[in-house]
C-alpha positions in Angstrom: 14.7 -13.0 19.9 16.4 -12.2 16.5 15.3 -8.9 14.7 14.9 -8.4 11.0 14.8 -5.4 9.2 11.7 -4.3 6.8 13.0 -2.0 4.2 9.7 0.3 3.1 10.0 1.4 0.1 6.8 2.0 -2.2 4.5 -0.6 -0.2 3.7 1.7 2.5 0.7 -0.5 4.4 0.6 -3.1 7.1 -2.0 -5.4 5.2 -1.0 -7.6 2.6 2.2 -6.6 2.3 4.1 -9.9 1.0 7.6 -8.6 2.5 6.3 -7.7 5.8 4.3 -10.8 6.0 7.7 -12.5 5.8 9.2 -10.0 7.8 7.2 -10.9 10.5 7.0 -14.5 10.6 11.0 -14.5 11.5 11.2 -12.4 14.7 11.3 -8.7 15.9 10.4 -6.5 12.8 12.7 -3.6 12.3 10.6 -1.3 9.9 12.6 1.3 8.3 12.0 4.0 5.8 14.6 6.2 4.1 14.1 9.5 3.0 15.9 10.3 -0.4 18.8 13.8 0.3 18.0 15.4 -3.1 16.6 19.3 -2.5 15.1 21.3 -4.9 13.9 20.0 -8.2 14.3 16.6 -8.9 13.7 15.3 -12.4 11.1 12.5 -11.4 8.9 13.6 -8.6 7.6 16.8 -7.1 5.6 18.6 -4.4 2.5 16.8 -4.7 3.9 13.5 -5.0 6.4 14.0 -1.6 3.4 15.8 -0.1 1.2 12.6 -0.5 4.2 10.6 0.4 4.9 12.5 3.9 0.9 11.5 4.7 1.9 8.2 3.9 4.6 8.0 6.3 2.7 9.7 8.7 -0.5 7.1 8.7 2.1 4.3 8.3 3.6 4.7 11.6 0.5 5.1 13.5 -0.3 1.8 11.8 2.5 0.2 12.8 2.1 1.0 16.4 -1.1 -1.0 16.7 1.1 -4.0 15.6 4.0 -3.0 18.5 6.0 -1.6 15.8 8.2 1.7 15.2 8.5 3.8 12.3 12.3 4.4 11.6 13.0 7.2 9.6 16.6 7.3 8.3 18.1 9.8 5.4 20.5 9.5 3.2 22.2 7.0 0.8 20.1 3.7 1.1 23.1 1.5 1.6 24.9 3.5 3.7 22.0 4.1 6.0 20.9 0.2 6.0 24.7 -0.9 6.8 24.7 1.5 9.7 21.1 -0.3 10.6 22.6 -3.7 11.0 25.5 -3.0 12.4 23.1 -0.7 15.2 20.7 -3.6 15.9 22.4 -6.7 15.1 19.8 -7.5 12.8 19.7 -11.0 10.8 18.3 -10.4 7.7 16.6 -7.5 5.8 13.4 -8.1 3.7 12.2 -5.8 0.9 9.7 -5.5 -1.9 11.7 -5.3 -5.4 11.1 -1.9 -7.4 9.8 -2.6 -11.0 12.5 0.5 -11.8 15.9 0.4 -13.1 17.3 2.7 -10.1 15.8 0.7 -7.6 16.9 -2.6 -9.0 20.4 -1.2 -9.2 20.2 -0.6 -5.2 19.0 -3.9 -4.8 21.4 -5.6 -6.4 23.9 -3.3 -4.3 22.1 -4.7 -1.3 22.3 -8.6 -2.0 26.3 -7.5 -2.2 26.1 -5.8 1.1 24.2 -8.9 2.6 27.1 -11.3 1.3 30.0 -9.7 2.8 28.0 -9.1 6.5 26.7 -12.2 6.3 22.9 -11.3 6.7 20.4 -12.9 4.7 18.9 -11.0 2.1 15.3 -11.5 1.0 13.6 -9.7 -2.4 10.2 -10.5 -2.2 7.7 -9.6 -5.5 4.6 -7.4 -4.3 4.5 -4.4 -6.8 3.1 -6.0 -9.8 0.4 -9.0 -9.8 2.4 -11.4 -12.1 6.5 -11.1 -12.0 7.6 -10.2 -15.5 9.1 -13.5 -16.4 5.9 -15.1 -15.4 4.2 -13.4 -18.2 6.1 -14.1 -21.7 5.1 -16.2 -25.0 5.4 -19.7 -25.7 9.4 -19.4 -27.2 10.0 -17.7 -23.7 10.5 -14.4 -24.9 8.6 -10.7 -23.4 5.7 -9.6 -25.5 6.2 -6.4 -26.7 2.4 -6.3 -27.8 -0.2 -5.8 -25.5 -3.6 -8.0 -26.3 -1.6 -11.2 -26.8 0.2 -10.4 -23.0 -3.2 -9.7 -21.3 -4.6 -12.9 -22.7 -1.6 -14.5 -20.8 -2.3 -12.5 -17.8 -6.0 -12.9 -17.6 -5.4 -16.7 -17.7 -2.9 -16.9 -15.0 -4.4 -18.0 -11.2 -4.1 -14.5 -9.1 -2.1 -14.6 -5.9 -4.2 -14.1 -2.7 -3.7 -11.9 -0.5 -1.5 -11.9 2.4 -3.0 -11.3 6.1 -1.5 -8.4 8.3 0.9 -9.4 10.8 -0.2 -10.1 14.2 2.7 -8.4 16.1 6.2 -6.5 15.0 8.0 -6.0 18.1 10.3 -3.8 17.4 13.3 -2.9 19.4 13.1 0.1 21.7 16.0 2.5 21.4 17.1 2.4 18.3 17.4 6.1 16.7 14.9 7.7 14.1 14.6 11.0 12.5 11.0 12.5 12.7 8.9 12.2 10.4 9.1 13.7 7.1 7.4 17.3 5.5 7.5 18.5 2.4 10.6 21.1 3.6 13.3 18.3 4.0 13.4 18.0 -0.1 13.5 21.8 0.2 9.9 22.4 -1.4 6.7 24.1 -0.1 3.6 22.0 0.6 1.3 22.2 -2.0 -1.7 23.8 -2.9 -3.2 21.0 -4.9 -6.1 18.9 -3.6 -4.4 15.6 -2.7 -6.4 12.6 -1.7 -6.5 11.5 1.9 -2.5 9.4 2.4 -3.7 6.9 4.5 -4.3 3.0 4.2 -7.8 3.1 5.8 -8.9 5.8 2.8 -7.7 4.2 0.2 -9.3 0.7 1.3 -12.7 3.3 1.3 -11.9 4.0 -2.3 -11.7 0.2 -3.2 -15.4 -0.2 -1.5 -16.5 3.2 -3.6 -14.7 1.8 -6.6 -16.2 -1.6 -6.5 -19.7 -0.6 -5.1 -19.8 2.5 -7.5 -17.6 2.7 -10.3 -16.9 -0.8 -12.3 -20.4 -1.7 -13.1 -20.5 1.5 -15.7 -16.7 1.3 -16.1 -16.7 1.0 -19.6 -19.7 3.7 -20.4 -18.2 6.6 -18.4 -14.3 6.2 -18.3 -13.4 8.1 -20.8 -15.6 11.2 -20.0 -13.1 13.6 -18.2 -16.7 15.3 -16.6 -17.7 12.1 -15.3 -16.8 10.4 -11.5 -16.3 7.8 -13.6 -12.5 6.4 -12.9 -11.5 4.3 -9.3 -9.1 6.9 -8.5 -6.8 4.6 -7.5 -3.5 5.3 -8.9 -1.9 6.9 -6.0 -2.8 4.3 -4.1 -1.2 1.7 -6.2 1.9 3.8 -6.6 2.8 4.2 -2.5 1.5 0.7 -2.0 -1.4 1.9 0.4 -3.2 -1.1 -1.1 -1.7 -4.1 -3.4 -2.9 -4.9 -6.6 -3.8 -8.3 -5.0 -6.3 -6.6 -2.7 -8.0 -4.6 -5.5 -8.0 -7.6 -8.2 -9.9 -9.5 -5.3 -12.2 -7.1 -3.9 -13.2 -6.5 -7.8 -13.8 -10.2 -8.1 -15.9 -10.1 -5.5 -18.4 -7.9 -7.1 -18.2 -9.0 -10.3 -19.9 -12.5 -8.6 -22.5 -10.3 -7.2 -23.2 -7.7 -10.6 -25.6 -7.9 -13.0 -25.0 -9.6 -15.9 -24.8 -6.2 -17.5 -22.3 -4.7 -15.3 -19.4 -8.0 -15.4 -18.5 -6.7 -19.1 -17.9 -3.6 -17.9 -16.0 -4.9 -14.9 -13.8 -6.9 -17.3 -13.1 -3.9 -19.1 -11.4 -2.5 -16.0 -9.7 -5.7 -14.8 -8.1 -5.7 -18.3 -6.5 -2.0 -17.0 -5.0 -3.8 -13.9 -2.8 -5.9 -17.0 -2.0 -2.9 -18.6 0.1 -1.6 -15.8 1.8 -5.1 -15.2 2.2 -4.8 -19.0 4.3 -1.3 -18.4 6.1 -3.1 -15.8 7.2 -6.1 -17.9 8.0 -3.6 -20.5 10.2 -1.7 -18.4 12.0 -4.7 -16.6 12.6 -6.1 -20.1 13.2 -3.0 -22.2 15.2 -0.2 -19.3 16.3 1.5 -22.2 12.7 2.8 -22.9 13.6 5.5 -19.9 16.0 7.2 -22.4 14.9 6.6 -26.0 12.4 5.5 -27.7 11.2 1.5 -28.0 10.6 1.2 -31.6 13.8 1.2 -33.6 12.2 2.5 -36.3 12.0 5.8 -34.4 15.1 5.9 -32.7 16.9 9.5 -33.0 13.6 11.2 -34.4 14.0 15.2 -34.7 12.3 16.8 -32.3 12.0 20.5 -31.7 13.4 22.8 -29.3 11.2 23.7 -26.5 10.5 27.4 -27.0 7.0 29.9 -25.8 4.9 26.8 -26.7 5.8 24.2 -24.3 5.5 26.8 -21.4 2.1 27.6 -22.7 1.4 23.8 -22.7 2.9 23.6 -19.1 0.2 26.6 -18.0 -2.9 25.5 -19.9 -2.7 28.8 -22.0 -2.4 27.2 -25.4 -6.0 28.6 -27.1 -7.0 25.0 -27.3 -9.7 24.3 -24.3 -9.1 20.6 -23.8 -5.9 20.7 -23.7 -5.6 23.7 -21.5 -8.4 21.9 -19.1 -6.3 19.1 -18.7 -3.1 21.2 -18.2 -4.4 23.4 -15.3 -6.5 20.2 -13.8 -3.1 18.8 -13.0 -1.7 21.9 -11.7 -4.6 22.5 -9.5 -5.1 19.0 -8.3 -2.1 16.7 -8.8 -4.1 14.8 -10.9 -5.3 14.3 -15.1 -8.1 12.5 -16.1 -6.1 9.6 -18.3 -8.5 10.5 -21.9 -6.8 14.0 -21.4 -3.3 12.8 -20.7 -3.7 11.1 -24.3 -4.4 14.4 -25.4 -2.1 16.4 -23.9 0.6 14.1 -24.6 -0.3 13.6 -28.4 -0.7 17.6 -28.4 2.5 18.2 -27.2 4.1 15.2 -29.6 2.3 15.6 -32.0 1.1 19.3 -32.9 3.9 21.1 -30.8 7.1 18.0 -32.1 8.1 18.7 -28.5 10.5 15.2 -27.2 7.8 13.2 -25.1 10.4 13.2 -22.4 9.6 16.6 -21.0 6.4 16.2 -21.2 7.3 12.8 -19.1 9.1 14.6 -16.3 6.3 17.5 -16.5 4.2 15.3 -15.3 6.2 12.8 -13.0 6.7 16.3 -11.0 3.1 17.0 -11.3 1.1 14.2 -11.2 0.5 12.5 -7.5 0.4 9.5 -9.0 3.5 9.4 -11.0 4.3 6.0 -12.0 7.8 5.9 -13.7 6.5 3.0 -16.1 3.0 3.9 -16.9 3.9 7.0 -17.4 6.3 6.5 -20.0 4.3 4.0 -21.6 1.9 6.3 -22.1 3.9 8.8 -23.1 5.7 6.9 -26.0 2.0 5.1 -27.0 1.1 8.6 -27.6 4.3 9.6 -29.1 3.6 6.7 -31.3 7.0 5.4 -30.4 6.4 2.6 -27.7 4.9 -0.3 -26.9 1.8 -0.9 -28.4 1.9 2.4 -29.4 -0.7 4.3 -31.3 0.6 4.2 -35.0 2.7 7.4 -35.7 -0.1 8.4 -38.1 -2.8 8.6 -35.7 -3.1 12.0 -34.7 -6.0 13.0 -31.8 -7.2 16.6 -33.4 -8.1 18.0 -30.1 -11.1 20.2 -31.4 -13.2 16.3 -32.2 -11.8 14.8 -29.3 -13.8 17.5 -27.0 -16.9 16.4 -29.5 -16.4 13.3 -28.5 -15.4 13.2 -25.1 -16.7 16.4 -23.4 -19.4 17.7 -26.1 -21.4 19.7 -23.6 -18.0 21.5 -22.2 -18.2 20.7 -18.6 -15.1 19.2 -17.8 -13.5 22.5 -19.6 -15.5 25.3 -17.9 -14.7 23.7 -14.6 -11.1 23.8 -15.3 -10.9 27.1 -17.3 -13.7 29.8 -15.6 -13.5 32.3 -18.0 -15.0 30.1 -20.8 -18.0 29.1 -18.0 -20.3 31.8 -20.1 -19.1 30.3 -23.4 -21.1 28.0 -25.7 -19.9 24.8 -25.6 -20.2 23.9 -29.5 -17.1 26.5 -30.0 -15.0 24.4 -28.0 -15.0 22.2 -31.0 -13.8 23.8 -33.4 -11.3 26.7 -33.8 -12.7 30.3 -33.4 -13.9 31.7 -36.9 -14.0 34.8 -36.5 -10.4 35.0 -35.4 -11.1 36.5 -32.0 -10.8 34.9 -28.9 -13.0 32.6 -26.9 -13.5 35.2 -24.3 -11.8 37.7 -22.5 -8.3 36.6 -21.2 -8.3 32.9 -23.1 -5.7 33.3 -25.9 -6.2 32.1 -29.5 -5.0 29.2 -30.6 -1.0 28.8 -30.7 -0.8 26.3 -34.1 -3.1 25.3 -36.7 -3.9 21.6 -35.7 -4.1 20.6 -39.3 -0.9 22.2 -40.4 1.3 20.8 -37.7 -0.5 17.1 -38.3 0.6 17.2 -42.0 4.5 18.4 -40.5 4.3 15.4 -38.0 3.1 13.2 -40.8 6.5 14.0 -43.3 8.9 14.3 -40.5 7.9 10.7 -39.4 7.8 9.4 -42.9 11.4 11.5 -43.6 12.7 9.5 -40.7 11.6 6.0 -41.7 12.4 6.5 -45.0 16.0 7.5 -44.1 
């Protein structure tokens, strides 16, 4: 029987799985996994995310074993390692999910090459996103750059089913495989952060707790960083331990059973789902936004040199509570509630005129859920440089967004203890007296409204010149 090779990349499940679906349905299945040779820091991920990622693995192969599968676990250059595959097993054909990035577009285009001259057939199969970029574009056939107008598109386009798991794999015995992976082989130490279970069968228990618990007051209690209030699903998304045509359905499925008063609410998170194809499409269309910024207009904007600040930013110690909440949230637990990523990105743009890509890569390192695209997007909407940005003149003053958004101070006394005693109206608002908030919290870094009338001229300077 011919074998085929399954390339794992960021898909890491057995169910609904559109490449190993494939994979399957031609033979003996080959599953391989490649761990990246980088040591140290690396500009895009970090502890928590590789951390996460070695769970992954680790749950993945026992998953494939109940199939009559093998994990292989290969290191190194992804071509070389995937040459020396094929010419190991005498494999026909390698299938693979296509990255929504630049890099891993590059390898895959690398790969087709590969495939040509062994003569091996070479299959890219879409799985990351719901809709492929070019499905999603305007009527003169061009990619929106606007987001309402392409989730109107989306929301209209019939969603893909999802895929069975395959019956069998069969792989080969003998072939050779590293162990599996820890946190040491990228040369970091496993972190102290509270990760979320890596495993396929937890994250299918946070669709059923997301749908059963979560979408019905979606729209009332997303935005309170306090609040249980989002799906908690990103990580998920990102290693592929479920596919976004899993969740869309499951959704669907109770939205038919809600109340009537709950399916608005539900829409309201559906309409999220488009907003990361939306990042996608942007970044398959637009690569460049990796490096600059998307809006001409703001190309080569002046931004100041990282200095005391930005590491105060980095440790949560910058005197303003919801911003230094958010900060050591993601420090302790890999995670940010996405209201206080808004904040701490617009702080950091906006009050500090520190370049949005290091806070970018602060938080790819950071977050467990680091999602090159949505990440930036968010970053430049808050820089008020992207897509669909927030205009360059909307400014979040931090002291009314904990008003707002955390008015009785419980998201920020959980992150910062030594404000628990503190009352939680002088979160919103800068000390008076001049002293600090207590004992150990520093005093503000920056006036908020002097650095929002600098951002203001600089951005005016810049389009006027």
């Amino acid at each position: 029987m011919p074998s085929v090779i399954h390339w794992f990349r960021r898909d890491l499940r057995i169910a609904d799985n559109t490449a190993l679906y494939h994979a399957a349905a031609g033979g003996s299945v080959i599953p391989v996994y490649i761990l990246s040779s980088w040591k140290g820091q690396h500009y895009w991920t970090g502890a928590n995310r590789q951390h996460f990622l070695c769970g992954c693995l680790e749950s993945l192969a026992k998953n494939l074993e109940t199939l009559s599968g093998r994990l292989i676990i290969r290191e190194g250059d992804a071509l070389t390692e995937l040459r020396k595959l094929l010419s190991e097993t005498g494999a026909t054909a390698i299938h693979f999910n296509r990255d929504p990035d630049p890099f891993g577009k590059a390898v895959e285009k690398e790969l087709t090459d590969l495939c040509t001259e062994l003569g091996v057939a070479c299959h890219g199969h879409d799985d990351v996103a719901m809709h492929n970029p070019s499905e999603v574009l305007t009527q003169t056939g061009n990619p929106y750059k606007v987001y309402t107008p392409y989730s109107r598109n989306w929301l209209s386009l019939e969603k893909p089913a999802p895929l069975p798991k395959p019956k069998s794999l069969n792989t080969p015995p003998g072939i050779p495989s590293l162990p599996l992976p820890t946190t040491a082989h990228w040369g970091l130490k496993t972190p102290s952060a509270e990760l979320p279970e890596p495993s396929e069968r937890a994250a299918r228990s946070r669709i059923a707790r997301a749908v059963s618990e979560i979408t019905a007051k979606y729209s009332a209690r997303r935005d309170l960083p306090a609040e249980d209030g989002t799906s908690r699903l990103s990580q998920d998304l990102r290693y592929g331990l479920i596919s976004i045509r899993t969740l869309y359905a499951k959704v669907i499925a109770g939205q038919i059973n809600a109340s009537s008063a709950a399916r608005p609410s539900i829409d309201i998170y559906i309409k999220e789902l488009a907003w990361r194809d939306f990042y996608f499409a942007i970044l398959h269309h637009f690569p460049h936004v990796l490096n600059h910024e998307f809006n001409e207009d703001w190309k080569g904007l002046p931004w100041d040199e990282p200095g005391e600040n930005f590491e105060k930013w980095k440790r949560g110690e910058t005197g303003f509570p919801i911003v230094d909440a958010g900060m050591r949230q993601l420090l302790k637990t890999g995670f940010m509630h996405n209201r206080v990523r808004m904040i701490t990105a617009m702080f950091l743009t906006k009050d500090l005129h520190i370049d949005w890509k290091l806070g970018e890569s602060h938080f790819m390192q950071h977050l467990t859920d680091g999602e090159i695209a949505s990440n930036n997007g968010g970053w430049q909407w808050s820089a008020g440089t992207g897509a669909d940005a927030a205009p360059y003149f909307r400014i979040q003053n931090p002291w009314t967004q904990t008003a707002r958004y955390d008015p009785d101070g419980i998201y920020i006394k959980r992150w910062i203890p030594e404000l628990a005693n503190i009352h939680p109206k002088r979160f919103q608002a800068p000390p008076e007296d001049g002293r600090p908030l207590a004992p150990g919290y520093p005093l503000p870094c920056l006036d908020h409204k002097t650095e929002r009338d600098r951002t203001l001229a600089i951005f005016k300077k810049h389009r006027g010149a």
